[in-house]
PAZAPA-4460 file (N, C-alpha, C; in steps of 0.05 Angstrom, whole numbers, plus 32768, in hexadecimal, padded with zeros to 4 digits):
% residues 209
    n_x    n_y    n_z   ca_x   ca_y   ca_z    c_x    c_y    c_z   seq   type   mol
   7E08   8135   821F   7E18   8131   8207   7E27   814B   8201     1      X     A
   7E3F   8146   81FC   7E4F   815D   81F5   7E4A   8169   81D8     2      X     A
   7E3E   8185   81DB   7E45   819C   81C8   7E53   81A1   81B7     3      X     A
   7E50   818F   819E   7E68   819C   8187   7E73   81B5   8186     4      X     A
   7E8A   81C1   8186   7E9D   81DB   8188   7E91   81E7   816B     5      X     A
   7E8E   81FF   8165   7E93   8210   8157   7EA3   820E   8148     6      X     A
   7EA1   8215   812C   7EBC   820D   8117   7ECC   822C   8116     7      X     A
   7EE4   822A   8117   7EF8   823A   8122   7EE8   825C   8109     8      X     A
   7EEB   8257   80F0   7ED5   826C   80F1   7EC5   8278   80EF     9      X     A
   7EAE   825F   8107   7E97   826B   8114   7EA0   827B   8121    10      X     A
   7EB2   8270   813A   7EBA   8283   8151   7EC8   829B   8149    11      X     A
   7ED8   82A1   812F   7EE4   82BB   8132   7ED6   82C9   812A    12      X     A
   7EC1   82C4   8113   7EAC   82D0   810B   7E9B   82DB   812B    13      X     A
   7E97   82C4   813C   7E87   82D0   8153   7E95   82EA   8168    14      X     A
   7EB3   82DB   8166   7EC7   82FA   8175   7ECF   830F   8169    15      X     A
   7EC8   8313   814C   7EC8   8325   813F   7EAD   8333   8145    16      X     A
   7E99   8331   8146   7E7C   8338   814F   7E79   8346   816C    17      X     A
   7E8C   832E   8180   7E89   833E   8192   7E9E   8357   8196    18      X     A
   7EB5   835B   8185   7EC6   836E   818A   7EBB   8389   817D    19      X     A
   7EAC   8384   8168   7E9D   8397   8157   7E85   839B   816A    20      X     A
   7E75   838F   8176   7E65   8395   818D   7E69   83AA   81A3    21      X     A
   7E87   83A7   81A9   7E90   83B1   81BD   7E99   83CD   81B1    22      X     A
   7EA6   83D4   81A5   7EB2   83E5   8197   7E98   83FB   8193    23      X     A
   7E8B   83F1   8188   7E6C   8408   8175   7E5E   840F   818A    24      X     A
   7E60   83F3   81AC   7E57   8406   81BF   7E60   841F   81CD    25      X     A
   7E7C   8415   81C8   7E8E   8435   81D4   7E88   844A   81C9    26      X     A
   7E8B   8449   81A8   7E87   8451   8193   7E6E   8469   81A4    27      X     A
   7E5C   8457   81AC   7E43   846D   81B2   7E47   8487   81BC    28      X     A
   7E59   848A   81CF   7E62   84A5   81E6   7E6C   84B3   81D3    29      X     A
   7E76   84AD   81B7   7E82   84C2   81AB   7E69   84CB   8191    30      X     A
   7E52   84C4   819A   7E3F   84D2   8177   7E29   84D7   8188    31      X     A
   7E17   84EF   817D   7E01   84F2   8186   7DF0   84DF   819B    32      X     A
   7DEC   84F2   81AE   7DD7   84DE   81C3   7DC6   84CE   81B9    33      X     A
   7DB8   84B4   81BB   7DA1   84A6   81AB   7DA1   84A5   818D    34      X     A
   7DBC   84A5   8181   7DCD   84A1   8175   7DCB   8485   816C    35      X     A
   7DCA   8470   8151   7DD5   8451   8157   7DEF   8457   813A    36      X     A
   7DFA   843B   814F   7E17   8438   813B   7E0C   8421   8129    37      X     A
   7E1A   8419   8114   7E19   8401   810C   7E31   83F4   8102    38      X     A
   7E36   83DC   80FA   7E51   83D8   80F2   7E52   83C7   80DF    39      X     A
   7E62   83B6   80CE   7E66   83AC   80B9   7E7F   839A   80B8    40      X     A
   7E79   837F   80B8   7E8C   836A   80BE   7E8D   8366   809B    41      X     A
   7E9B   8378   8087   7E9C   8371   8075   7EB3   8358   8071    42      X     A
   7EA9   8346   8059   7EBF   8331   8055   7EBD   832E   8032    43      X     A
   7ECF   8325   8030   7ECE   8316   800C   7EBC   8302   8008    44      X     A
   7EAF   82FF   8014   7E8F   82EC   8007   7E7A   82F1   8014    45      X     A
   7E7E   8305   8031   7E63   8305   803B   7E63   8316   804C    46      X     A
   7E51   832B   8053   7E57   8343   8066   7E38   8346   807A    47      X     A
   7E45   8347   809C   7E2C   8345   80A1   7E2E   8363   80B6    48      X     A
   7E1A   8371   80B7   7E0E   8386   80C3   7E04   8388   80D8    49      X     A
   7E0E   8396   80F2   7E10   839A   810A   7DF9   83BB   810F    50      X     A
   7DF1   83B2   8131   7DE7   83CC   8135   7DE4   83D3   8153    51      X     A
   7DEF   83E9   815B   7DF5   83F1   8179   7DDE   840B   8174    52      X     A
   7DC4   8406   818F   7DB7   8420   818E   7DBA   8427   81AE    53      X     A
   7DB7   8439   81BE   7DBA   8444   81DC   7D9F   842C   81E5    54      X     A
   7DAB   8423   81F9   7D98   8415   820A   7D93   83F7   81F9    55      X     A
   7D9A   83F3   81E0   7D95   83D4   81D7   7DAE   83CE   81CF    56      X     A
   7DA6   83B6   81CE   7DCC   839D   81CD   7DD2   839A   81B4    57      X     A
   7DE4   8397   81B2   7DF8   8397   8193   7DDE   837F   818A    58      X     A
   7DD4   8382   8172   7DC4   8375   8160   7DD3   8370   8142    59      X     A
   7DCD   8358   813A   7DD7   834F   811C   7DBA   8355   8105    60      X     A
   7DBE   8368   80F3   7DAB   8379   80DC   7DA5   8357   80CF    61      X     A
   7D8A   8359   80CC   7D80   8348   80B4   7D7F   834E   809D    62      X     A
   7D85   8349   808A   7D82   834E   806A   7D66   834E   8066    63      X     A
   7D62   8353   8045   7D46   8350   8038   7D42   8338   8038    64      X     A
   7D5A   8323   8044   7D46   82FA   8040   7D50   82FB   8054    65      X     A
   7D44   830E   8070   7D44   82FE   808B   7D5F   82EE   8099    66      X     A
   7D82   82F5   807F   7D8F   82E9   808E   7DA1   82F9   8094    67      X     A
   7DB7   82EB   80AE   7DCB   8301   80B8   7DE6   8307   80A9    68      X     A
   7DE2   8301   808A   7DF4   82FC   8084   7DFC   8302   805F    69      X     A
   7E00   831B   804E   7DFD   8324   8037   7E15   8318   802A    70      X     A
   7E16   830F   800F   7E27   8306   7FF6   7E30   831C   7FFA    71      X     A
   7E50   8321   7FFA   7E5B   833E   7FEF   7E55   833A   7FCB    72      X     A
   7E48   833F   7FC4   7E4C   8342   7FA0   7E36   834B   7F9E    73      X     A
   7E2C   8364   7F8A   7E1C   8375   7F77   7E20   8374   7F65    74      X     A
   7E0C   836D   7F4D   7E01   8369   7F35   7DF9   838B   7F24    75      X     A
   7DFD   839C   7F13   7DFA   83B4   7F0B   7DED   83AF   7EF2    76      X     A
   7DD1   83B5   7EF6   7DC5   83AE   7EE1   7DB7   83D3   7ED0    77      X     A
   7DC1   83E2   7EBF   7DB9   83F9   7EB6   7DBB   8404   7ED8    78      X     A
   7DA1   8412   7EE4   7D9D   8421   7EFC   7D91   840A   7F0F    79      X     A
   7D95   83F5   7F0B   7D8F   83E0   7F20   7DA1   83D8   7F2C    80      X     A
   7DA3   83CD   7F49   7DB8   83C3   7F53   7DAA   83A3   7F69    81      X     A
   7DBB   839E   7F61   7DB8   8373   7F71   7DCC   836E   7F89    82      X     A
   7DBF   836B   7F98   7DE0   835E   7FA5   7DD1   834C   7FC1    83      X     A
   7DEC   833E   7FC3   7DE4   831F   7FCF   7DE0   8311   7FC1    84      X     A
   7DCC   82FD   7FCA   7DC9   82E4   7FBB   7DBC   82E9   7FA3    85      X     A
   7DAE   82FA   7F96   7DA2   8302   7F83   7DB1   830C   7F6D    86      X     A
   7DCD   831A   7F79   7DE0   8324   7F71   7DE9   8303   7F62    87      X     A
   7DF5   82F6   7F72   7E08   82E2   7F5E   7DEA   82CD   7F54    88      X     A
   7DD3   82D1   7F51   7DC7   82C5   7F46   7DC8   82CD   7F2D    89      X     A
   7DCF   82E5   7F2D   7DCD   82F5   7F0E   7DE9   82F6   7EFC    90      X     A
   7DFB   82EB   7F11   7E17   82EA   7F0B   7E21   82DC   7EEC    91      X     A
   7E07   82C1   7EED   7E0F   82B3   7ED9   7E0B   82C7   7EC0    92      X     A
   7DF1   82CC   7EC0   7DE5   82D9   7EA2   7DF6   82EE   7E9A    93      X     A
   7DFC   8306   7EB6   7E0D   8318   7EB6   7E22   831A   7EC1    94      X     A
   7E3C   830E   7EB4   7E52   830D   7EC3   7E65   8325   7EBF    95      X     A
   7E60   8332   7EAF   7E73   8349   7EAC   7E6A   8365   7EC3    96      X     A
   7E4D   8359   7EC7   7E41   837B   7ED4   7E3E   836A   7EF0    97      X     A
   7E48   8356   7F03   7E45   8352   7F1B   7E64   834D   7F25    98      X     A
   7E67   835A   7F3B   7E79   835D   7F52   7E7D   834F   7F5E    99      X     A
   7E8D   8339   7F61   7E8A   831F   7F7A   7E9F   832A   7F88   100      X     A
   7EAE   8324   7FA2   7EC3   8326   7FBD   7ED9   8332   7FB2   101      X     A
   7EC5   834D   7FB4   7EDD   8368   7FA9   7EF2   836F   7FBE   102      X     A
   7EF0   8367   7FD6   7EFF   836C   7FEA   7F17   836A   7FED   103      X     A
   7F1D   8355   7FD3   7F40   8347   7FD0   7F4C   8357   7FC3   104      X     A
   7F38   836A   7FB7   7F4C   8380   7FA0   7F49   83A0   7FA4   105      X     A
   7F32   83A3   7FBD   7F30   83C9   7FC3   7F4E   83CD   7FD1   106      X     A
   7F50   83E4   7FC2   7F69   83F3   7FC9   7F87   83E9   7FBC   107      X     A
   7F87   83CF   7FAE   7F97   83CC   7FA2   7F9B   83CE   7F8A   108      X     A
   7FB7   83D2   7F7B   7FBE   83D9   7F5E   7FB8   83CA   7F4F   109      X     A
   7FB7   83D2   7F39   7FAB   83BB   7F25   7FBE   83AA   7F19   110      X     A
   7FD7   83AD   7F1A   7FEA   8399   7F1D   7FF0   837F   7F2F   111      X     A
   7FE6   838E   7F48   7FE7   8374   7F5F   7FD7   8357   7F59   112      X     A
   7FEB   8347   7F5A   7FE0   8327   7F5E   7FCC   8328   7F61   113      X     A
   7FB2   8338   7F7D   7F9A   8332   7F81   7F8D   8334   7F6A   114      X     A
   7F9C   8348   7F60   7F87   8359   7F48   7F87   8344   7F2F   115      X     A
   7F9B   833D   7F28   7FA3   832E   7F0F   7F91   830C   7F1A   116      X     A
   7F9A   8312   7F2E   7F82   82F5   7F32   7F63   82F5   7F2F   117      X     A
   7F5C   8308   7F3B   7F3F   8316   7F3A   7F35   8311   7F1C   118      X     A
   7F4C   831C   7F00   7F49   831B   7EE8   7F43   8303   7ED9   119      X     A
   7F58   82F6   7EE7   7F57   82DC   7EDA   7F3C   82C2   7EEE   120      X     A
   7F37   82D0   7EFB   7F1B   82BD   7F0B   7F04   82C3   7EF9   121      X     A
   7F03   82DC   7EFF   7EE6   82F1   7EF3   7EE6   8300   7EDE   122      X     A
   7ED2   82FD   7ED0   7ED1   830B   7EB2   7EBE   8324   7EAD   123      X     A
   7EC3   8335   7EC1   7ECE   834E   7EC2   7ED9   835B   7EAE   124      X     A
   7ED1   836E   7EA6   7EE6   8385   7E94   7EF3   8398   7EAB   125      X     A
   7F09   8385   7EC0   7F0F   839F   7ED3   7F27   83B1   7EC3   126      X     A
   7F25   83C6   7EC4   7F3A   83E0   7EB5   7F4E   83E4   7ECE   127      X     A
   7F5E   83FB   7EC7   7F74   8406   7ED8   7F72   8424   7ED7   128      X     A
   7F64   8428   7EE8   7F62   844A   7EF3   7F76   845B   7EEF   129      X     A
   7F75   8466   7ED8   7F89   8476   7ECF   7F9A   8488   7EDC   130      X     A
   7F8E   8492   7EFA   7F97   84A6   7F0B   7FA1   849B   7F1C   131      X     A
   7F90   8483   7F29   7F9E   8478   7F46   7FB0   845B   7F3C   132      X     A
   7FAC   8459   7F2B   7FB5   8435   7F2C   7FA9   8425   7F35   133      X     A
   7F91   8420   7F37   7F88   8411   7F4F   7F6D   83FD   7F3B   134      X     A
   7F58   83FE   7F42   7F4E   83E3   7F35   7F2A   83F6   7F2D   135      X     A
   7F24   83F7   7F16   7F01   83FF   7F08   7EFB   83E4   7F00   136      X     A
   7EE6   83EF   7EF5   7ED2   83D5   7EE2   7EC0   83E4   7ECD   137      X     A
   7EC3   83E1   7EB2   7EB1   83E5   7EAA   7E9E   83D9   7E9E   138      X     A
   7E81   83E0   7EA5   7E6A   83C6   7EA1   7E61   83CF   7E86   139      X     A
   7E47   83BB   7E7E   7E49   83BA   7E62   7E3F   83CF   7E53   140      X     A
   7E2F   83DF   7E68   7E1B   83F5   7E59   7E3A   8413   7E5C   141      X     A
   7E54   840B   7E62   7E62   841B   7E63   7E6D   8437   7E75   142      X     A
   7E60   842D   7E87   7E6D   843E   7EA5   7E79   8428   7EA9   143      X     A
   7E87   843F   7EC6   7EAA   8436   7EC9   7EA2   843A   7EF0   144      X     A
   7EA6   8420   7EFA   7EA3   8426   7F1B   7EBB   8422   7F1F   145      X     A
   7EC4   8426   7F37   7EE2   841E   7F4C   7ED6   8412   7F57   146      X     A
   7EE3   8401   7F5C   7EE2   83F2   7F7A   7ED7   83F6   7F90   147      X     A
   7EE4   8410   7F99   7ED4   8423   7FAF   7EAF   8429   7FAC   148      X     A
   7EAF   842B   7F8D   7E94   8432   7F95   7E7D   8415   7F93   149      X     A
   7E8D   8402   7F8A   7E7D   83EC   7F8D   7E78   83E1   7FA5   150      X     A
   7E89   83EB   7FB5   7E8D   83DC   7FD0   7E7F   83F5   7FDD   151      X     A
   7E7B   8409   7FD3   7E79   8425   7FDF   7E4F   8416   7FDD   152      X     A
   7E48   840A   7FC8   7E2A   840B   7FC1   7E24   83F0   7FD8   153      X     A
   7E33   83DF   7FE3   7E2C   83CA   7FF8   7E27   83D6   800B   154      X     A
   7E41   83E6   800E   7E34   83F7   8024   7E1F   8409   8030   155      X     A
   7E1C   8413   8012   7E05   841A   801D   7DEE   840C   8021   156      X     A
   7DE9   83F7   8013   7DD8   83DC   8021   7DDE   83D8   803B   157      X     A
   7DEE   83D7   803B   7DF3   83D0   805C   7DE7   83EA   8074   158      X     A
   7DEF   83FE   8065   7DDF   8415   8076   7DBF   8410   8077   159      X     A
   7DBD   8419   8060   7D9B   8407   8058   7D93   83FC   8073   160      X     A
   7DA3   83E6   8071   7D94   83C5   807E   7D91   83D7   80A1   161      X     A
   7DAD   83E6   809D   7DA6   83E7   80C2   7D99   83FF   80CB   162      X     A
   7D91   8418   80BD   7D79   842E   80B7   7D65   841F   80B8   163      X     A
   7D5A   8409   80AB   7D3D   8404   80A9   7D3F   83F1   80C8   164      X     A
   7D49   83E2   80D6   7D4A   83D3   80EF   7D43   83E8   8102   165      X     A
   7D5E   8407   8105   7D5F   8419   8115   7D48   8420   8117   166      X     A
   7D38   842A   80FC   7D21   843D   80F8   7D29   845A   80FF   167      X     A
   7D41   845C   80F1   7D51   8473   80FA   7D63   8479   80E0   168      X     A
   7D73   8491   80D4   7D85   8497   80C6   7D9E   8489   80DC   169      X     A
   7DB1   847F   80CA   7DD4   847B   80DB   7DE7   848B   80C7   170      X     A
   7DF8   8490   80D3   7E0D   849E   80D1   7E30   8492   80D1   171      X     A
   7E2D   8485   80EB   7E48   8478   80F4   7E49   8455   80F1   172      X     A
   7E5D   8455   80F0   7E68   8436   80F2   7E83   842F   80FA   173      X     A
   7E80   8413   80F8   7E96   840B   8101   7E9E   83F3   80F3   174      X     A
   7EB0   83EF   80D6   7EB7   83DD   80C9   7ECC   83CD   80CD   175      X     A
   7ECC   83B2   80C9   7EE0   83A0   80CD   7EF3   8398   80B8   176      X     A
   7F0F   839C   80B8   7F27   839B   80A9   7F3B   8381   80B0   177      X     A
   7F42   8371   809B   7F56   835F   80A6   7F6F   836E   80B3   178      X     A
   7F83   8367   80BB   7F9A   836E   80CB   7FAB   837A   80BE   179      X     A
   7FB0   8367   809B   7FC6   836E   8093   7FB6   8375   807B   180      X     A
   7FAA   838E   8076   7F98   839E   8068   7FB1   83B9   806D   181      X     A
   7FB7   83BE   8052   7FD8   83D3   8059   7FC2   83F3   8059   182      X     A
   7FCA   8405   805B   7FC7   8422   8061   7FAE   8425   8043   183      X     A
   7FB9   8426   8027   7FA7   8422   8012   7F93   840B   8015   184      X     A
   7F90   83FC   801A   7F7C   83EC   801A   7F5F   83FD   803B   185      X     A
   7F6C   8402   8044   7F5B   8416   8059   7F56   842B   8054   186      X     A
   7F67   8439   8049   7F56   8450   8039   7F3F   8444   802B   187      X     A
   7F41   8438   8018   7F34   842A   7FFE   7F16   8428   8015   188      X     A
   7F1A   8414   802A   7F00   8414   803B   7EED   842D   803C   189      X     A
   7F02   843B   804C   7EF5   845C   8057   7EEF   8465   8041   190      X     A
   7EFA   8468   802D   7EEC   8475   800B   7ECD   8465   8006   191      X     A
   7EC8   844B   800D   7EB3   8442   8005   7E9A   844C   8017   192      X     A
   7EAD   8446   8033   7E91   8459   8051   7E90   8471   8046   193      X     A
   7E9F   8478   8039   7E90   849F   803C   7E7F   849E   8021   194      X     A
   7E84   848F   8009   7E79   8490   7FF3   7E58   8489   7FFF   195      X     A
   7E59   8478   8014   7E37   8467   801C   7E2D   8484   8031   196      X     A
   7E3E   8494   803C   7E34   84AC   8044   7E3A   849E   8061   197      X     A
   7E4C   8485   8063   7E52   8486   8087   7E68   849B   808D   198      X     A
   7E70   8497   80A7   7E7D   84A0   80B0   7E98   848D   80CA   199      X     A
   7EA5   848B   80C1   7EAF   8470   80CC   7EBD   8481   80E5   200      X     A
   7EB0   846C   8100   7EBA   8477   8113   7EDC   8460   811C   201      X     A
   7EDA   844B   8113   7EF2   8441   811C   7EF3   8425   8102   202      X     A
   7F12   841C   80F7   7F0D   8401   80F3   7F14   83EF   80F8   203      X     A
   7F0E   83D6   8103   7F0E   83BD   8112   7F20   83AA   810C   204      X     A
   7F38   839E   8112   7F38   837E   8104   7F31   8371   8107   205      X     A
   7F28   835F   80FA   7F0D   834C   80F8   7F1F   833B   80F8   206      X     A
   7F31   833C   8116   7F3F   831E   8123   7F40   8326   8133   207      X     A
   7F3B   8342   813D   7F48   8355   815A   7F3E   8348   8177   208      X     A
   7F27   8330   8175   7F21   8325   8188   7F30   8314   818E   209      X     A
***
């Protein structure tokens, strides 16, 4: 019996994996010997976590529920932080202090369509960064995040997730960017890796397969 095909994106999701596979193995010759890379297929609803160590095969990170696959959205509760599914579980009660698919608006102005749409979806108190133009939030107990560092705190979940697999500290990565992600919106990325303490060795389009 013939094999139902893959839904178109299963498969780019899967050649995105393997191009990020390939990449974080090269990646290896340039970082410390016994060294692992890891990488980050971030997306607007769901980001999943890669890991290249010397001598084992590109592996997909399991989360804290065993799957390959994290909600981009964090919940900021005082000094607590939620994210994933637990994250938009809390979304309802707390909609002003959770982050859902910030990815449509890092690095852009707070004028831009994304942004003004973002506003009118989500009820958010997002502000306008007085210095850069670009997009804050401030939650109810009255701090003020950017963008960057909300995306900057996934990431470091995502470091998390692939430190505790390694059984090792990581350092490097390798993140995935759509195509037409302009010069500011990639910064905006690299501001978030260095905020999580990576170090980004290259970034990907997550179509480049």
């Amino acid at each position: 019996m013939t094999q139902p095909k893959p839904s178109k994106t299963k498969r780019r999701s899967l050649l995105t994996l393997g191009a990020v596979a390939a990449l974080a193995a090269l990646c290896l010759d340039t970082v410390p010997v016994d060294a692992a890379v890891m990488s980050i297929d971030y997306g607007t609803d769901w980001f999943k976590v890669g890991l290249v160590k010397p001598g084992i095969p590109f592996d997909i990170v399991l989360n804290a529920e065993s799957k390959r696959k994290t909600q981009s959205a964090i919940t900021l509760r005082g000094d607590d932080r939620a994210f994933g599914s637990e994250a938009l579980g809390l979304a309802t009660r707390f909609p002003q202090d959770s982050f859902i698919g910030l990815k449509r608006i890092l690095g852009r102005d707070y004028d831009d369509s994304h942004c003004v749409e973002y506003r009118n979806t989500f009820t958010n108190n997002m502000i306008k960064d007085p210095v850069r133009g670009t997009v804050a939030f401030e939650t109810t107990n009255g701090k003020v995040y950017t963008a960057e560092e909300l995306v900057a705190m996934q990431f470091a979940l995502a470091k998390k997730q692939a430190e505790d697999t390694a059984g090792e500290s990581i350092k490097d990565v390798v993140i995935t960017v759509p195509p037409y992600f302009s010069q500011f919106e990639r910064q905006a990325v690299l501001d978030s890796a260095d905020l999580a303490g990576l170090h980004v060795l290259s970034l990907i389009h997550d179509e480049s397969a």
